[in-house]
C-alpha positions as CSV (number, residue, x, y, z in Angstrom):
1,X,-167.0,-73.2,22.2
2,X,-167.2,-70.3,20.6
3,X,-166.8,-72.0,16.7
4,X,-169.8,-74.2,17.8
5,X,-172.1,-71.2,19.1
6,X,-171.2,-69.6,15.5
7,X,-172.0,-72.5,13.9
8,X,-168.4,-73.4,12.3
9,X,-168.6,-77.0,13.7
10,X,-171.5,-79.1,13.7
11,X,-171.4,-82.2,15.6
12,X,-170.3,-83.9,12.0
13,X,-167.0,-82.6,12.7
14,X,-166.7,-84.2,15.8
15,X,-163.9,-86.9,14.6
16,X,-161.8,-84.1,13.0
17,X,-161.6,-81.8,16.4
18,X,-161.0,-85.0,18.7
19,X,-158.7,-86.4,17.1
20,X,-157.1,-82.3,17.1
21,X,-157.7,-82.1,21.0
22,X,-156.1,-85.3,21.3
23,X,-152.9,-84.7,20.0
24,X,-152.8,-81.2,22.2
25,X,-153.6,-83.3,25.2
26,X,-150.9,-84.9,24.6
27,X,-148.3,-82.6,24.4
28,X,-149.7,-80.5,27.1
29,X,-150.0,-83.9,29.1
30,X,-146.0,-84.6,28.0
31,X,-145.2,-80.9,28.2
32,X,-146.3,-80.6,32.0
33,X,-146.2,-83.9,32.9
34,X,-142.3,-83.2,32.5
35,X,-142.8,-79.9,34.3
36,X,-144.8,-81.5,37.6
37,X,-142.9,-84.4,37.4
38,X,-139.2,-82.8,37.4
39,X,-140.9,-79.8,40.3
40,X,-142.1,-83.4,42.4
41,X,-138.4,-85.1,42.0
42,X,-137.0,-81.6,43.0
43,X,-139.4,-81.4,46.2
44,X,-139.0,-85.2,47.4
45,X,-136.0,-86.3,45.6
46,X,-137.3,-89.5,44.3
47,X,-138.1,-90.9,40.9
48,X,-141.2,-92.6,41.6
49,X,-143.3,-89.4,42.8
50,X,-141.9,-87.7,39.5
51,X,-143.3,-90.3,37.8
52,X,-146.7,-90.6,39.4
53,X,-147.3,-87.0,39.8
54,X,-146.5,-86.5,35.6
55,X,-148.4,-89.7,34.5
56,X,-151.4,-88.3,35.8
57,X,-150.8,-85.0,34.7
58,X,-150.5,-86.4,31.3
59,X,-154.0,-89.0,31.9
60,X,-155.4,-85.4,32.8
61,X,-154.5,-83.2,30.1
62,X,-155.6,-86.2,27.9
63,X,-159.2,-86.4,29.3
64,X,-159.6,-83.1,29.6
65,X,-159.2,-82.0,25.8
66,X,-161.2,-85.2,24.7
67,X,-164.2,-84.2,27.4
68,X,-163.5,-80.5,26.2
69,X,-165.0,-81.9,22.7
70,X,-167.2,-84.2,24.1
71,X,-169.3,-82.9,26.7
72,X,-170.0,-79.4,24.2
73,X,-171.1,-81.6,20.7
74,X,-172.8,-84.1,22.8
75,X,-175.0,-81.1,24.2
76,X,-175.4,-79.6,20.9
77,X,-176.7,-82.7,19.0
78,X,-178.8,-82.8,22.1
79,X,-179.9,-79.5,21.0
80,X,-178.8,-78.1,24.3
81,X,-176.7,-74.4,24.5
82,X,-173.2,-76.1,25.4
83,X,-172.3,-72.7,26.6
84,X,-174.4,-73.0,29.9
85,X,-173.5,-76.4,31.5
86,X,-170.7,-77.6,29.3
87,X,-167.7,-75.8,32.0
88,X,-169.6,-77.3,34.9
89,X,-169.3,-81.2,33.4
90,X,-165.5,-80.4,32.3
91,X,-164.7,-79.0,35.4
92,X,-166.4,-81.9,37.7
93,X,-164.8,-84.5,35.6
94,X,-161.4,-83.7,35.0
95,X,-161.0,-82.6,38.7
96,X,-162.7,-86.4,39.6
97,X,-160.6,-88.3,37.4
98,X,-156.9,-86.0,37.8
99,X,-157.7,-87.2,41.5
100,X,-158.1,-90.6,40.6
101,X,-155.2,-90.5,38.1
102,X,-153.0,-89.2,41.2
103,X,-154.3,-91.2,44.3
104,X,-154.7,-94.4,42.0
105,X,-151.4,-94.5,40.4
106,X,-149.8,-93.4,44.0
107,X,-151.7,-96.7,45.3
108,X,-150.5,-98.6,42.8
109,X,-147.1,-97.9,43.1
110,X,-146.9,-97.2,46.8
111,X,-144.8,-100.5,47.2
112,X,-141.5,-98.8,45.2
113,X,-142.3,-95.5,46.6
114,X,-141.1,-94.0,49.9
C-alpha cells in the first residue's frame, strides 16, 4: 500500500507483485496450515480436523495475498485512493471465504470425520 500511494508500482506491475504475494501465500498458507493443523490434531486427536482446519488456512492465506494485490491496483487503475476502502474489501473477503474454506471442506469431509 504504501509503494502504491508513493507511486513505486503502477498497476503495470501488477503480474510481478502477484505472482510475489502468491508465493508468500503460500508458504504462510503451508507454514500455518501446519501450525493449525498440528494445534487441531492436538485438540481433537484426529487426522481429518488437522487436515481440514490447515487446508483452509492455506486456501486463506492464498486468497488473502492475491486479494491483498487485487483489490488496491484494481482501485488505483480505477483512479480510486486504495488506502480508504481497500482493508474493508480484504477484510470482508478473506473472513467470507476462510469461512467457507472451513465449513465447506468440513462438509465435505464430514463422512471420514468424527
Amino acid at each position: 500500500m504504501r509503494s502504491l500511494a508513493l507511486g513505486e508500482i503502477e498497476p503495470r506491475d501488477a503480474n510481478r507483485i502477484l505472482n510475489k504475494e502468491i508465493m508468500l501465500g503460500v508458504i504462510r498458507g503451508v507454514l500455518f496450515g501446519l501450525i493449525v493443523g498440528i494445534a487441531a490434531f492436538l485438540w481433537k486427536g484426529e487426522w481429518g480436523w488437522g487436515f481440514v482446519v490447515g487446508t483452509a488456512m492455506l486456501l486463506n492465506m492464498l486468497v488473502a495475498g492475491l486479494l491483498g494485490t487485487v483489490i488496491p491496483l484494481g482501485m488505483k487503475a480505477f483512479r480510486l485512493d486504495p488506502a480508504i476502502a481497500s482493508g474493508v474489501f480484504l477484510t470482508t473477503f478473506t473472513d467470507m471465504l476462510g469461512f467457507l474454506f472451513l465449513l465447506g471442506l468440513a462438509t465435505l469431509l464430514i463422512g471420514q470425520l468424527t
